[in-house]
C-alpha positions in Angstrom: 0.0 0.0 0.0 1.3 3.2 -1.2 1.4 6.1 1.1 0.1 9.6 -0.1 2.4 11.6 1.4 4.9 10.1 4.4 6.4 13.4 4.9 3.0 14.4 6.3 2.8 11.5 8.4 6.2 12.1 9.9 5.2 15.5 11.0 2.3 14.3 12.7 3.9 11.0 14.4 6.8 13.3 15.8 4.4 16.4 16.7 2.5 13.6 19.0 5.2 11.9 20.3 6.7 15.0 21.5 3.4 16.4 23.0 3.5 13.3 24.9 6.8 13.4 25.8 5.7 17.2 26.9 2.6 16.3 29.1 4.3 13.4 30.6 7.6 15.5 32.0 6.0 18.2 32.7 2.8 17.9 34.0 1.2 17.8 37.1 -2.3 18.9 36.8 -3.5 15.5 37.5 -2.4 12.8 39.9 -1.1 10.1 37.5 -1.6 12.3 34.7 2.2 11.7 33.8 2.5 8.1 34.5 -0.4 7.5 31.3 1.0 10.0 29.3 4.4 8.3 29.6 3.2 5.0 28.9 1.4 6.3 26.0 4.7 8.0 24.9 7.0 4.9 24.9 4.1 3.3 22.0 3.8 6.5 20.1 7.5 6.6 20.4 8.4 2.9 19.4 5.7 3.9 16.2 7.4 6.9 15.7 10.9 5.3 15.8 10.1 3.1 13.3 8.4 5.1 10.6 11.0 7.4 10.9 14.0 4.4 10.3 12.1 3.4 7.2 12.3 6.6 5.7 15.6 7.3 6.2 17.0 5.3 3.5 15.0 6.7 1.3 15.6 10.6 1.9 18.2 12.8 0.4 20.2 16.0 1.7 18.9 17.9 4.8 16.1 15.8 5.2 18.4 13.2 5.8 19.5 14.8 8.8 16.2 15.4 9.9 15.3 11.8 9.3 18.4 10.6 11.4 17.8 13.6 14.0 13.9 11.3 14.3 15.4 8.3 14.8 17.8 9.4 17.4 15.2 11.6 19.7 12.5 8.9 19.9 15.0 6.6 22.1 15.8 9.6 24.3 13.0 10.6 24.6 11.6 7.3 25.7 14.4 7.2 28.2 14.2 10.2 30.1 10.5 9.5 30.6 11.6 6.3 31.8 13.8 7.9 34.4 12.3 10.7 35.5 8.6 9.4 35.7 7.9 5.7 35.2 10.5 4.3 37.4 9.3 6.8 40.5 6.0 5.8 40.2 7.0 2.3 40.4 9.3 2.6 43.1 7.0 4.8 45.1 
């Protein structure tokens, strides 16, 4: 199946993924507000990770370094919400 247009769909996975990552760190409106957001985050991440991998082979120039720069952030991402929010909430 042929995708219309994948730059599109990379925008919107990462633009998600990072409000995630956004409400999750920095939240506190609501008590365990962060701890779903979080787990959320880690699957739109792990999505994100890997529609971003498959594009890279395929992209040329600067985009290729935005492409590697949206493989690289999902991981990080996903492990600073890890550390800073799943692992208190379990250990609390």
């Amino acid at each position: 199946m042929k995708q219309n247009n994948p730059k599109k769909w990379r925008i919107i996975s990462g633009i998600v993924g990072f409000g995630f990552f956004i409400i999750a760190n920095f939240s506190n409106i609501f008590l365990g507000l962060n701890v779903l957001a979080g787990s959320i985050q880690l699957i739109v991440n792990a999505f994100v990770f890997i529609a971003w991998i498959k594009a890279y082979p395929r992209c040329y120039g600067f985009e290729k370094f935005v492409t590697f720069m949206g493989v690289v952030f999902p991981p990080v991402m996903a492990t600073i919400t890890i550390w800073r929010v799943l692992l208190p909430a379990i250990l609390n």
